[in-house]
TORZA-698256 format. One record per residue (C-alpha): residue number from 1; x, y, z; residue in three letters. Coordinates in steps of 0.25 Angstrom, whole numbers, plus 2048, in hexadecimal, padded with zeros to 3 digits. Layout:
<recs>
<rec NUM, <X, Y, Z>, ALA>
...
</recs>
This chain:
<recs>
<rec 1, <4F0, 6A4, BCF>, UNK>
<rec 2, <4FA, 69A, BD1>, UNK>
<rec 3, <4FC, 699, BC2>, UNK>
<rec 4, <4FC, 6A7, BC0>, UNK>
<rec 5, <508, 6AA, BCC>, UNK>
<rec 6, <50F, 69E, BC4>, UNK>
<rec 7, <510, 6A7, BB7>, UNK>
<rec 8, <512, 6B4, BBC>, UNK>
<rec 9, <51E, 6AF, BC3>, UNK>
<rec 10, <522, 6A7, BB9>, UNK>
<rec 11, <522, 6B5, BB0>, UNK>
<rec 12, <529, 6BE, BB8>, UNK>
<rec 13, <535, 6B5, BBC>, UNK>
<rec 14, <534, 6B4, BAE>, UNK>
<rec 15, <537, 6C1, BAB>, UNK>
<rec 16, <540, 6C4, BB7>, UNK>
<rec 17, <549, 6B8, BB3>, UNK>
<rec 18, <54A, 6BA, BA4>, UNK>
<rec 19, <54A, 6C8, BA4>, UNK>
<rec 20, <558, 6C9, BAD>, UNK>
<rec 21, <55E, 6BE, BA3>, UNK>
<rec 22, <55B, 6C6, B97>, UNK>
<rec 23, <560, 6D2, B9F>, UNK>
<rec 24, <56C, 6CD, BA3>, UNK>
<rec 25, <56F, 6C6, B95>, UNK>
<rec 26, <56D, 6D4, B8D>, UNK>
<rec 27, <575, 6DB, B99>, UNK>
<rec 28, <581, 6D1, B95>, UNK>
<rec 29, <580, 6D7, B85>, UNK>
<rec 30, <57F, 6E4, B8B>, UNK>
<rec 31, <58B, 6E3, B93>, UNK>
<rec 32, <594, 6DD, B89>, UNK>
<rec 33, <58E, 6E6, B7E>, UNK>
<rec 34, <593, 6F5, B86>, UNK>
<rec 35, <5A0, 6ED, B89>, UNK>
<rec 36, <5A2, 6EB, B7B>, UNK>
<rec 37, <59E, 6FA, B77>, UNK>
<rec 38, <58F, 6F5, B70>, UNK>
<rec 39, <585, 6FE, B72>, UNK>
<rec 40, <579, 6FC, B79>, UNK>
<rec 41, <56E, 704, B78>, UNK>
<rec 42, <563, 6FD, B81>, UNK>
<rec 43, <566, 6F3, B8D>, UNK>
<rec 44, <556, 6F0, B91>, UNK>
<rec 45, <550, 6E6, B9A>, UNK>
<rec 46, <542, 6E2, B95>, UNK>
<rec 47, <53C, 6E4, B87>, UNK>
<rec 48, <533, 6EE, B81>, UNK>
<rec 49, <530, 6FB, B85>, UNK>
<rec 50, <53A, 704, B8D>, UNK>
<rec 51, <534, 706, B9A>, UNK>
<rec 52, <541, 70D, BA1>, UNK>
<rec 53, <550, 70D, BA0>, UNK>
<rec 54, <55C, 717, BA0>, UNK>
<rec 55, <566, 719, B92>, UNK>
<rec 56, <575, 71A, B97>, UNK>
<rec 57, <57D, 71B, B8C>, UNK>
<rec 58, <57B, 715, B7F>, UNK>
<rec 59, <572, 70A, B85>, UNK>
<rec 60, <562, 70B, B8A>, UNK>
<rec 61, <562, 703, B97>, UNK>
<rec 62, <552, 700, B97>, UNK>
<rec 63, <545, 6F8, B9F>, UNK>
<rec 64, <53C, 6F3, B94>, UNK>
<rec 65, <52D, 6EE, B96>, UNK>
<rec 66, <530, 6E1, B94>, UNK>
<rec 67, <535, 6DA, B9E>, UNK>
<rec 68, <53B, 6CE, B99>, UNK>
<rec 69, <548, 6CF, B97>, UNK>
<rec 70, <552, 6DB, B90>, UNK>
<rec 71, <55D, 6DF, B84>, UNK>
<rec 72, <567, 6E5, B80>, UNK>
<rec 73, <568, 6F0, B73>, UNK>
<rec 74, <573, 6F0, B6E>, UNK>
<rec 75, <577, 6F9, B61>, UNK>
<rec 76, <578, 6F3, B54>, UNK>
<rec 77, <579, 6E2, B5A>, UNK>
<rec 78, <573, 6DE, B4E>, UNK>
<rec 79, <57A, 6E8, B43>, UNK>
<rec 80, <582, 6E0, B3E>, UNK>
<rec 81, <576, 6D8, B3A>, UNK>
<rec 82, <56C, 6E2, B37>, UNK>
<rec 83, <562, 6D5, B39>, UNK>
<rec 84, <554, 6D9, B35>, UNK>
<rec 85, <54E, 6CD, B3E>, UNK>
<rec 86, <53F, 6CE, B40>, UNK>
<rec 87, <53B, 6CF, B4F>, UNK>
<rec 88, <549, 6CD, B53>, UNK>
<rec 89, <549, 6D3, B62>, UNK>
<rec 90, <53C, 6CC, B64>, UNK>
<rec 91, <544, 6BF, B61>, UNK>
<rec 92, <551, 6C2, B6A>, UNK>
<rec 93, <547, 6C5, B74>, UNK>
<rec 94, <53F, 6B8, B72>, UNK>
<rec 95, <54E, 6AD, B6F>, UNK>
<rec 96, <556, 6B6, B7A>, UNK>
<rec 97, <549, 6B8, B84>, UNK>
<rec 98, <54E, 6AE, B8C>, UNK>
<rec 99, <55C, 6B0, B8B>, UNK>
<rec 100, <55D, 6BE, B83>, UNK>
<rec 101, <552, 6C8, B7E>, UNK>
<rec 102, <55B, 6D3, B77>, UNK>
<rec 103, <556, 6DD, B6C>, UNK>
<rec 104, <561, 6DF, B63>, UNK>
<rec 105, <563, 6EC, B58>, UNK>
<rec 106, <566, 6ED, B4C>, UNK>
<rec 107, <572, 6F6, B47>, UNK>
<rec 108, <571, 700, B3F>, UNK>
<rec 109, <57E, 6FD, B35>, UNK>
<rec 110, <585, 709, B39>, UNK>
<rec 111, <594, 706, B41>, UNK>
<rec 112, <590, 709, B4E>, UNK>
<rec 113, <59D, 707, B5A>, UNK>
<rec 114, <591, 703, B63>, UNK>
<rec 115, <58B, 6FA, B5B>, UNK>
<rec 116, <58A, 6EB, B5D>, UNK>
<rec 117, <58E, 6E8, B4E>, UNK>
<rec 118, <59B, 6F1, B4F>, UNK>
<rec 119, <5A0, 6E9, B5B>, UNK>
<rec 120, <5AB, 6DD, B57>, UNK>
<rec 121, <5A4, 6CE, B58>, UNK>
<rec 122, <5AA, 6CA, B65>, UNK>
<rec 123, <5A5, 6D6, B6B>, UNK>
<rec 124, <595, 6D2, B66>, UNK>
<rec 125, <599, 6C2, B68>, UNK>
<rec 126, <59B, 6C8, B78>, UNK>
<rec 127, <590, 6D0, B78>, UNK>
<rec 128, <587, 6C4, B74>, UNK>
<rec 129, <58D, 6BB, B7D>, UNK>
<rec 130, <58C, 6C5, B89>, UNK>
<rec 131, <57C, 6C1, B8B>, UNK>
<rec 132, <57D, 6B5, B8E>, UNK>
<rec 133, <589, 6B5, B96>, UNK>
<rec 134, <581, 6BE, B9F>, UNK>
<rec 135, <576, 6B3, BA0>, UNK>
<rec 136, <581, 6AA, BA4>, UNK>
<rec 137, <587, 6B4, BAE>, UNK>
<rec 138, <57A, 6B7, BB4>, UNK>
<rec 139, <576, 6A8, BB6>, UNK>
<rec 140, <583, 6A7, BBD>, UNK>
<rec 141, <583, 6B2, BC7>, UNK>
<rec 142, <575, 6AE, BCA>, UNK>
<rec 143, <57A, 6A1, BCF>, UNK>
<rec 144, <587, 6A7, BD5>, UNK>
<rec 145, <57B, 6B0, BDD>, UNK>
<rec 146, <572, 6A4, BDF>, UNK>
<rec 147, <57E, 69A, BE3>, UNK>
<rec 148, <586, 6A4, BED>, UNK>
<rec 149, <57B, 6AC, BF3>, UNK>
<rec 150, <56F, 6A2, BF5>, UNK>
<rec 151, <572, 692, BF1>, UNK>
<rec 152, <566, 68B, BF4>, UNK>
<rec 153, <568, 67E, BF9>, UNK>
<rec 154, <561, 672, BFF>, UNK>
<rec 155, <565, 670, C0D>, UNK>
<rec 156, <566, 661, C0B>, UNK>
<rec 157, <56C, 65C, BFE>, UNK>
<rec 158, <56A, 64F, BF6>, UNK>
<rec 159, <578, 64F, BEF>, UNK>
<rec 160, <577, 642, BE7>, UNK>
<rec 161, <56D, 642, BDC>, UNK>
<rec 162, <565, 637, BE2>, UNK>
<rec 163, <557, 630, BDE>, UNK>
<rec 164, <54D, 632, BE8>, UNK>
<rec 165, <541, 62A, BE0>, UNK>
<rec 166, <53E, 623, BD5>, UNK>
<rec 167, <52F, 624, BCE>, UNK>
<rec 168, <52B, 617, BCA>, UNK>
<rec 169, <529, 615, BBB>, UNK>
<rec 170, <530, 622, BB8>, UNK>
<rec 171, <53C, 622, BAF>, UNK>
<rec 172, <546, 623, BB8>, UNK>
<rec 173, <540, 616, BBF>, UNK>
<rec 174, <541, 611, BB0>, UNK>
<rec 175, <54E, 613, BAF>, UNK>
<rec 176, <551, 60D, BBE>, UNK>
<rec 177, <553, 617, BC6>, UNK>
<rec 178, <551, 616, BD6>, UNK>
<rec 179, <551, 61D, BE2>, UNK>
<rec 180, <55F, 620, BE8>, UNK>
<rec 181, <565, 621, BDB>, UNK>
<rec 182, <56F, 62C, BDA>, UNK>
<rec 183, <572, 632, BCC>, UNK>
<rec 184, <580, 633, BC9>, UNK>
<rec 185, <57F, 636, BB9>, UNK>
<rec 186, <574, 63C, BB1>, UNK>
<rec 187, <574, 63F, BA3>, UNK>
<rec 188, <583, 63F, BA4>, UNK>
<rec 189, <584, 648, BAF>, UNK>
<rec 190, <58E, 642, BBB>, UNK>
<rec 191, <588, 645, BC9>, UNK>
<rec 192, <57A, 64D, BC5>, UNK>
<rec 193, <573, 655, BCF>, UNK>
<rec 194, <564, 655, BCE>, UNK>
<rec 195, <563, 662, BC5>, UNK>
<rec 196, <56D, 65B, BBB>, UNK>
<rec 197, <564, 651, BBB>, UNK>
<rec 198, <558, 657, BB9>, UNK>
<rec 199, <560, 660, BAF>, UNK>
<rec 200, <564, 653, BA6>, UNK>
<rec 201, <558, 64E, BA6>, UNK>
<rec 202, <550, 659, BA1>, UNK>
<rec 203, <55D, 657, B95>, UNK>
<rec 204, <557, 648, B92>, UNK>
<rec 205, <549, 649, B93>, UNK>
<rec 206, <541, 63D, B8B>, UNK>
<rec 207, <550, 638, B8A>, UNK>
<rec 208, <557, 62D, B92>, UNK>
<rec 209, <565, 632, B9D>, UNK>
<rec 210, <56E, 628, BA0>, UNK>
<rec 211, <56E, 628, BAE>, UNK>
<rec 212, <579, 623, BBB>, UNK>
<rec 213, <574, 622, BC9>, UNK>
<rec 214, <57B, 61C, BD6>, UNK>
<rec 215, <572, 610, BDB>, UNK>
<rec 216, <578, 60A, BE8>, UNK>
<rec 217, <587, 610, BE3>, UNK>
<rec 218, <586, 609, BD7>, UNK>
<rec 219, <585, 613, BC9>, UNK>
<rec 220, <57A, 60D, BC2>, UNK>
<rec 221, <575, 614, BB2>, UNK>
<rec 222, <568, 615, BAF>, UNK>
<rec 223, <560, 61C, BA2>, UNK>
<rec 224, <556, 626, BA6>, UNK>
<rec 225, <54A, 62A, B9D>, UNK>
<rec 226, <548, 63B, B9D>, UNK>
<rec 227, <538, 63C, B9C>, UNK>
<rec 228, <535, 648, B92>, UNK>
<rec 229, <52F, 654, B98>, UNK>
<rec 230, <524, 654, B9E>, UNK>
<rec 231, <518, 65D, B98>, UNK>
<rec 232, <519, 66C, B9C>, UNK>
<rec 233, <527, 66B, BA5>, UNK>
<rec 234, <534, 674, BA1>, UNK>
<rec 235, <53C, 669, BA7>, UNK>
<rec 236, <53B, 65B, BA9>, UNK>
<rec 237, <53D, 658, BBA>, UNK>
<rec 238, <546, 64D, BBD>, UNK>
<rec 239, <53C, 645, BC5>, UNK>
<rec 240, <533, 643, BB7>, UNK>
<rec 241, <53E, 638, BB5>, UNK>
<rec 242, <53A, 631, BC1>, UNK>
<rec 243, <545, 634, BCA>, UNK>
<rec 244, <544, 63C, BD8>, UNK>
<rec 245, <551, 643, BDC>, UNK>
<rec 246, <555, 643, BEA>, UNK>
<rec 247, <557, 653, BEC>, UNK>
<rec 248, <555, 653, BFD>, UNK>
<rec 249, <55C, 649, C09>, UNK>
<rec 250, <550, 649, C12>, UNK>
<rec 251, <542, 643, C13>, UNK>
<rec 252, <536, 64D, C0D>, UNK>
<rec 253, <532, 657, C17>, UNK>
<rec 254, <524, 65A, C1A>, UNK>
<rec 255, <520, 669, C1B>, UNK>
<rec 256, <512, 66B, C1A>, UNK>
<rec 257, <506, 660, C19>, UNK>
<rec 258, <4F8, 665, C13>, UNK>
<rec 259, <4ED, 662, C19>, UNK>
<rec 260, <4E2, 656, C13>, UNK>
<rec 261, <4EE, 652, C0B>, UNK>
<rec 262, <4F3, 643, C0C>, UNK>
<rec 263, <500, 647, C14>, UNK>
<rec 264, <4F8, 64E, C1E>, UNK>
<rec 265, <4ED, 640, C1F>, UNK>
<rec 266, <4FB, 637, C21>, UNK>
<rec 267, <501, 63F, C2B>, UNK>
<rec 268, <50B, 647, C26>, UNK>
<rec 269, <50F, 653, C2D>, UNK>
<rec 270, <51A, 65F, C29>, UNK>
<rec 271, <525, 65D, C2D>, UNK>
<rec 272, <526, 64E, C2C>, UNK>
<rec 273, <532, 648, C22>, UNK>
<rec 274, <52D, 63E, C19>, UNK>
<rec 275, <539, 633, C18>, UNK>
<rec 276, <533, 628, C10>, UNK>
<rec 277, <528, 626, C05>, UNK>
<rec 278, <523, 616, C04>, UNK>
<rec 279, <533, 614, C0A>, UNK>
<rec 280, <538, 61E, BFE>, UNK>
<rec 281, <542, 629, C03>, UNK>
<rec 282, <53E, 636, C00>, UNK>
<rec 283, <544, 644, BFF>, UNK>
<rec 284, <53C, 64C, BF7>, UNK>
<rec 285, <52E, 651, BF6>, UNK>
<rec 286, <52E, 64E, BE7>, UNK>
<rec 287, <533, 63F, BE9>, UNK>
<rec 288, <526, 63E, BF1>, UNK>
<rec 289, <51C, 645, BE8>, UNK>
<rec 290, <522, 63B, BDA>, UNK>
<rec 291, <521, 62F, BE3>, UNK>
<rec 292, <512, 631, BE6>, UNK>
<rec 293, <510, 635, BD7>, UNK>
<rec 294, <516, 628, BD4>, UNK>
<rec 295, <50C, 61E, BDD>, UNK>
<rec 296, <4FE, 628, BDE>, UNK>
<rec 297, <4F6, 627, BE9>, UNK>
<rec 298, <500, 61D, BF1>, UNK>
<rec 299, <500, 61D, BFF>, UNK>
<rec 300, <50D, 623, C04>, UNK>
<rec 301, <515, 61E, C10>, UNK>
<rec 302, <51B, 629, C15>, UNK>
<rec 303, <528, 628, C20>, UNK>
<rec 304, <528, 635, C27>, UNK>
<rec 305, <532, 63B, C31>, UNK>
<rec 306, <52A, 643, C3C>, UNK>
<rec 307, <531, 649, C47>, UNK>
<rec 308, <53C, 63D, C46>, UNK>
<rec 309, <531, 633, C47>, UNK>
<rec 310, <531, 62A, C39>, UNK>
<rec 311, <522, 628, C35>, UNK>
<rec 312, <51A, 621, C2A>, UNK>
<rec 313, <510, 628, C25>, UNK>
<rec 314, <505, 622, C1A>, UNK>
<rec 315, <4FF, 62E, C0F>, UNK>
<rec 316, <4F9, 62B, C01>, UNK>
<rec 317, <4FA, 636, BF7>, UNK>
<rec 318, <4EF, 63E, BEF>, UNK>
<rec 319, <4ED, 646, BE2>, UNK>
<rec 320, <4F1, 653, BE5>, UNK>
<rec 321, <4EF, 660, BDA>, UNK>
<rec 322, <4F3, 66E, BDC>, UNK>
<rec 323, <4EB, 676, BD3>, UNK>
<rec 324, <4EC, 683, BCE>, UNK>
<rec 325, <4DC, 687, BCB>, UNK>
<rec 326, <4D7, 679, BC4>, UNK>
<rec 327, <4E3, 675, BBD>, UNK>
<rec 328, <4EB, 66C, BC6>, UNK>
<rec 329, <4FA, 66C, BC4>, UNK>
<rec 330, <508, 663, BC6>, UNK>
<rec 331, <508, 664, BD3>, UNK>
<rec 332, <4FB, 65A, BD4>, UNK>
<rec 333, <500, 64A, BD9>, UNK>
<rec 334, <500, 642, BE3>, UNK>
<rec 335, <503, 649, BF1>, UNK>
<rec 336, <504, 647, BFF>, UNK>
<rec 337, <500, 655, C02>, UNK>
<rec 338, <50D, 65C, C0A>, UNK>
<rec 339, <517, 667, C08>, UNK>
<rec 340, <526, 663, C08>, UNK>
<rec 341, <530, 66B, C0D>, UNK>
<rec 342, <538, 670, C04>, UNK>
<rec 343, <546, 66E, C01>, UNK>
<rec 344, <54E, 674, C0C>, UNK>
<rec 345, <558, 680, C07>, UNK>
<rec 346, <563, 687, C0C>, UNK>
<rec 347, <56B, 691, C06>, UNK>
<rec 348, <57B, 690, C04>, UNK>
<rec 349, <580, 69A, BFD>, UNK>
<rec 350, <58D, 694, BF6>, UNK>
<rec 351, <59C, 69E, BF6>, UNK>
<rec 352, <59D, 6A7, BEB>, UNK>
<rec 353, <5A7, 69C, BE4>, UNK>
<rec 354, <59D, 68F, BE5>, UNK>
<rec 355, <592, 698, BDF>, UNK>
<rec 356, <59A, 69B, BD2>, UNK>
<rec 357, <59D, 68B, BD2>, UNK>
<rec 358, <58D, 688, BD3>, UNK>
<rec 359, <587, 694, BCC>, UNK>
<rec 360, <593, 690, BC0>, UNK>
<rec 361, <58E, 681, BC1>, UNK>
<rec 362, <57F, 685, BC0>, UNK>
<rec 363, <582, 68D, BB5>, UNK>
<rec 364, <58D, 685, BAE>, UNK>
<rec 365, <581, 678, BB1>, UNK>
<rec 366, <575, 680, BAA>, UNK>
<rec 367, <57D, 684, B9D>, UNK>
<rec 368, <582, 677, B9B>, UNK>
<rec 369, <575, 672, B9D>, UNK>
<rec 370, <56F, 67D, B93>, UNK>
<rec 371, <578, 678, B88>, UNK>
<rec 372, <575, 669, B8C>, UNK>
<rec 373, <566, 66E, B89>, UNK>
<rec 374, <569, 676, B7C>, UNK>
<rec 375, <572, 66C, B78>, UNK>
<rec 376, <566, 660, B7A>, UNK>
<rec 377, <55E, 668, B73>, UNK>
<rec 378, <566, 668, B67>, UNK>
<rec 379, <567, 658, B67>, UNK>
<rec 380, <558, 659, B68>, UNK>
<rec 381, <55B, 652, B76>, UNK>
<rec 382, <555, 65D, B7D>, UNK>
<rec 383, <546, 662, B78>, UNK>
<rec 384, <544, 670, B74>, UNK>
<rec 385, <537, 66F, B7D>, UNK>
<rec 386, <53E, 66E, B8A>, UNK>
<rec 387, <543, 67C, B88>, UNK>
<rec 388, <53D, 687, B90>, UNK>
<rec 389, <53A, 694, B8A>, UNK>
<rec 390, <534, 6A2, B93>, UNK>
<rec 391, <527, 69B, B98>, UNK>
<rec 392, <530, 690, B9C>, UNK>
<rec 393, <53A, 699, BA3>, UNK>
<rec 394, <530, 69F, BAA>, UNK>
<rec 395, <52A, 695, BAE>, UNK>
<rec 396, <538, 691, BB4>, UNK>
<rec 397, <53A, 69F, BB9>, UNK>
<rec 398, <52D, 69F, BC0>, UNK>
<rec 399, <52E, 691, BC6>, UNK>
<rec 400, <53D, 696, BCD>, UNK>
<rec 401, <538, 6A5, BD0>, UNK>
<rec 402, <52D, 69B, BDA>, UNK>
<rec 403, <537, 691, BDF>, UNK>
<rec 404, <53E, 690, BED>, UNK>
<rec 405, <54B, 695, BEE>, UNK>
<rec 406, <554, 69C, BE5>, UNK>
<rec 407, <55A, 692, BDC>, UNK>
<rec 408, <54F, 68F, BD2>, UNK>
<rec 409, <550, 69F, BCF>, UNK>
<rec 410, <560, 6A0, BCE>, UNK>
<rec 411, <562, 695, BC8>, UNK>
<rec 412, <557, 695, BBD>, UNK>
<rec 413, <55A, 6A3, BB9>, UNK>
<rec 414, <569, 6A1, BB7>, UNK>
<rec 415, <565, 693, BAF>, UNK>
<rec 416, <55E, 69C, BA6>, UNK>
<rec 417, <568, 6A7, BA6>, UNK>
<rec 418, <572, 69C, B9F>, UNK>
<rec 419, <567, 697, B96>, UNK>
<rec 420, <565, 6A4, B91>, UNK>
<rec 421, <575, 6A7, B8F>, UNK>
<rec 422, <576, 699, B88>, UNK>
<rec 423, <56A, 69C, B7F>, UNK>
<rec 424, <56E, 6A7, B7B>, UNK>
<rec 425, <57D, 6A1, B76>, UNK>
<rec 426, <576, 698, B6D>, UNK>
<rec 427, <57C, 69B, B5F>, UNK>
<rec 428, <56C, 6A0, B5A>, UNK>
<rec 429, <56B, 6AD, B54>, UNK>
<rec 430, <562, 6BA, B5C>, UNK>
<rec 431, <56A, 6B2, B67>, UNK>
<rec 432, <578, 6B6, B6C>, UNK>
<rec 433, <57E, 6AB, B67>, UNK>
<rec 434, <579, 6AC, B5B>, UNK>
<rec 435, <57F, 6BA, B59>, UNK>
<rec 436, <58C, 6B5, B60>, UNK>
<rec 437, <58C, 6AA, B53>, UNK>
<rec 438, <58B, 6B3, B49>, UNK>
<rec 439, <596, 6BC, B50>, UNK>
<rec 440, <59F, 6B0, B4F>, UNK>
<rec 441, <59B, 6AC, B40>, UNK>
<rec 442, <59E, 6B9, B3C>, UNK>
<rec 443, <5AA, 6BB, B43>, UNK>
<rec 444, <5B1, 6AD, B3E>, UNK>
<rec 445, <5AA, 6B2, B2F>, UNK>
<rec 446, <5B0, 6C0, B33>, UNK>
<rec 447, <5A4, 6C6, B2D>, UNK>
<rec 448, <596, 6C9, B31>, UNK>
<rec 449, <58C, 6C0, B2C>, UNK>
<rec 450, <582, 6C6, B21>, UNK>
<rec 451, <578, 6CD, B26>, UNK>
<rec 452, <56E, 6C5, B1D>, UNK>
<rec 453, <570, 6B9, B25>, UNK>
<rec 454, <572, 6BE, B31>, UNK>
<rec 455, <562, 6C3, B2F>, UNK>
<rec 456, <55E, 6B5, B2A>, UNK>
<rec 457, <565, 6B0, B37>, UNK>
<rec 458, <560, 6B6, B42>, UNK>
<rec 459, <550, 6B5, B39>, UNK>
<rec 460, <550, 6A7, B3B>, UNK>
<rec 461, <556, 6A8, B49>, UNK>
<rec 462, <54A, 6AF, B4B>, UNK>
<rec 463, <53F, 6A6, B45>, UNK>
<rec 464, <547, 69A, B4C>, UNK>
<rec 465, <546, 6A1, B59>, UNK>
<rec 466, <538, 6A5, B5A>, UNK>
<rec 467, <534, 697, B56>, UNK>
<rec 468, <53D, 691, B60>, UNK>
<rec 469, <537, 69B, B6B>, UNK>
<rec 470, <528, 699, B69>, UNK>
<rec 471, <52B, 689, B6A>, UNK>
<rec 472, <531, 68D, B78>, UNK>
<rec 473, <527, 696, B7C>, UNK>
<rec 474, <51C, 68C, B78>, UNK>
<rec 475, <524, 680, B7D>, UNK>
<rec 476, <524, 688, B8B>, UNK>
<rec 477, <515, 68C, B8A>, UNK>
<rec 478, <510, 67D, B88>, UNK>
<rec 479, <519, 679, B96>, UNK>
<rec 480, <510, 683, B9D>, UNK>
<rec 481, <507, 67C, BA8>, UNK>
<rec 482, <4FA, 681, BA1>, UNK>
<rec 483, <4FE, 678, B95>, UNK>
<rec 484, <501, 66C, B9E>, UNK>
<rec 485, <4F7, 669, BA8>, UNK>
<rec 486, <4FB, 65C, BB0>, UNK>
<rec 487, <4EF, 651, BB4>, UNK>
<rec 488, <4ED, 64B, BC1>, UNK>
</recs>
């Protein structure tokens, strides 16, 4: 049932998410195109059949059966082209359907004022630039909304990016790190915080980053090893490398102990703050659970805060499995058996002038990581399997629409708000920028191109794309969890 819940929210945050970013990429065609005098005849939100609507004007503002998603109709786009491209609103729909799912029409040859041909080039260059700006304004009102109304934030805040643990034998012991290091350059990046961290890694994977960290107020270099990614992840997680971050100040608080587990046998109470493990400081729950991964069944001394009374308590981990029916899942290891308490939040909504500055730094961050990524992947530096195509998204969409707090839900759908907008610049015909290429060539050639090869263009655009989408698809499929059992 468990798995069942999993999917089904997975599907519908899918659907809500992707289907206001198609929505809100055609709207930004539709606007610029009745600006600029085109005609639209249909403005529809879902595909298929019309299941309600209202005509004002020239244009058919309809609620199709489908809900994924929408497009905009607009008289004679492709005129100029008369392309006879098998399939080809089935194609826009599958290239654009997680940035743009449009179905275009073809002209009829006649001059038409209201037609999309008949409009200058710098008109239609507009009009195809309009749908993704509007991804890119929606992810940043989003996070204006997100930074100035709500701001989740810890109540206390590790500012350094600071080393909290080490695993033995891990790469990042290889390559000599230890705890209380503090990571002042990564991957060229002056001063990272943990998510640029984590973000350049996942850039490197199986590659070596030249590393700085502060050790005692003396910069030391060090070559870090990025392990590949593991089997049936989207990302890689930064403490695959070996290194525990130090996210929280204080010790790990104790909120629940269950019953015949270890904890409860060695005394451990809610409420109590565990301080030290075998003399090591702690913060974070997750520090706790990789150390006792890393030595299995070891006997745990445990300092614990109680009341303001400092206690040494003595508890020896056991195999642990959460199952779902007879499978057993990533959540099995070696465990103590309590419930942390979870980082403590508070919100602090920021003025309307700071929430610009941060939601313009998130956004102006995730492009130019975007670019990093595309860029990487034509240097065959990045793998084409790391991307994530619709299960992979909702996947994402449905791990965010479950989590705590309201920052996993903003800030994932703005990130894929700009992915769409960028995807859709790329210079690739059926996508905007293809159509913004060709409207440039032909204007430095100041004639249109043949019509001849435009066909031949947008046929092969077509073969290449479906390809390239079925990989994705079947790329995302194989990280599913039924693919990837993980053994005790």
């Amino acid at each position: 049932m468990q798995d069942l819940h999993t999917v089904v929210v997975a599907i519908i945050a899918f659907i809500i998410l992707i289907g206001v970013m198609v929505v809100v990429h055609e709207f930004g065609h539709f606007a610029v195109a009745k600006l600029c005098g085109v005609r639209v005849e249909s403005f529809s939100v879902g595909f298929g059949p019309r299941l309600f609507g209202i005509k004002y004007g020239d244009t058919d503002y309809k609620v199709c059966l489908l809900p994924l998603g929408g497009y905009v109709k607009m008289t004679g786009e492709l005129a100029e082209q008369n392309l006879q491209v098998p399939g080809k609103p089935v194609m826009q729909q599958m290239a654009e359907g997680i940035g743009k799912a449009a179905s275009r029409t073809e002209g009829q040859g006649a001059v038409d004022p209201g037609s999309f041909s008949e409009h200058p080039r710098w008109q239609r260059v507009l009009i195809s630039l309009a749908g993704p700006a509007a991804n890119f304004v929606l992810a940043f009102v989003l996070m204006v909304f997100y930074y100035h109304w709500i701001n989740e934030v810890p109540q206390f805040v590790v500012h350094s990016t600071t080393v909290e643990w080490v695993v033995p034998s891990s790469d990042a012991a290889r390559a000599g790190f230890q705890a209380g290091d503090v990571i002042k350059r990564f991957d060229g990046v002056e001063n990272p915080d943990w998510v640029q961290v984590g973000n350049h890694a996942q850039l490197n994977l199986n590659q070596t980053v030249v590393v700085t960290v502060n050790r005692d107020g003396k910069e030391t270099q060090l070559w870090l090893h990025v392990p590949p990614m593991p089997r049936g992840e989207d990302e890689i997680d930064f403490s695959d490398v070996g290194i525990l971050p130090q996210i929280m100040p204080g010790p790990i608080g104790v909120h629940d102990v269950q019953a015949g587990t270890p904890a409860q046998k060695a005394g451990l109470q809610a409420g109590d703050q565990i301080e030290t493990v075998d003399g090591h400081s702690f913060h974070y729950v997750a520090t706790l659970l990789a150390y006792m991964q890393a030595y299995p069944g070891k006997a745990l001394a445990l300092g614990i805060l109680r009341h303001g009374q400092h206690i040494t308590l003595n508890a020896a981990p056991e195999m642990m499995y959460s199952t779902r029916g007879k499978g057993q899942t990533a959540d099995s290891g070696w465990k103590l058996g309590f419930e942390a308490e979870g980082t403590p939040m508070r919100n602090d909504p920021q003025s309307m002038r700071k929430s610009i500055a941060q939601a313009s730094d998130y956004c102006t961050g995730n492009s130019t990581l975007i670019v990093e990524v595309l860029g990487r992947l034509f240097t065959r530096q990045v793998a084409v399997s790391q991307l994530s195509g619709p299960v992979g998204i909702a996947r994402m969409a449905g791990q965010a629409a479950e989590m705590n707090g309201w920052f996993p839900k903003f800030g994932l759908a703005a990130a894929i708000s700009i992915n769409l907008g960028i995807l859709n610049l790329l210079p690739f015909p059926i996508l905007d920028g293809g159509m913004i290429l060709l409207l440039l060539i032909e204007s430095v050639l100041r004639h249109d191109i043949s019509i001849n090869v435009k066909e031949r263009i947008y046929q092969a655009a077509f073969v290449v794309l479906v390809v390239f989408f079925a990989f994705i698809i079947f790329n995302d499929v194989t990280k599913l969890p039924l693919f990837n059992h993980v053994r005790p």
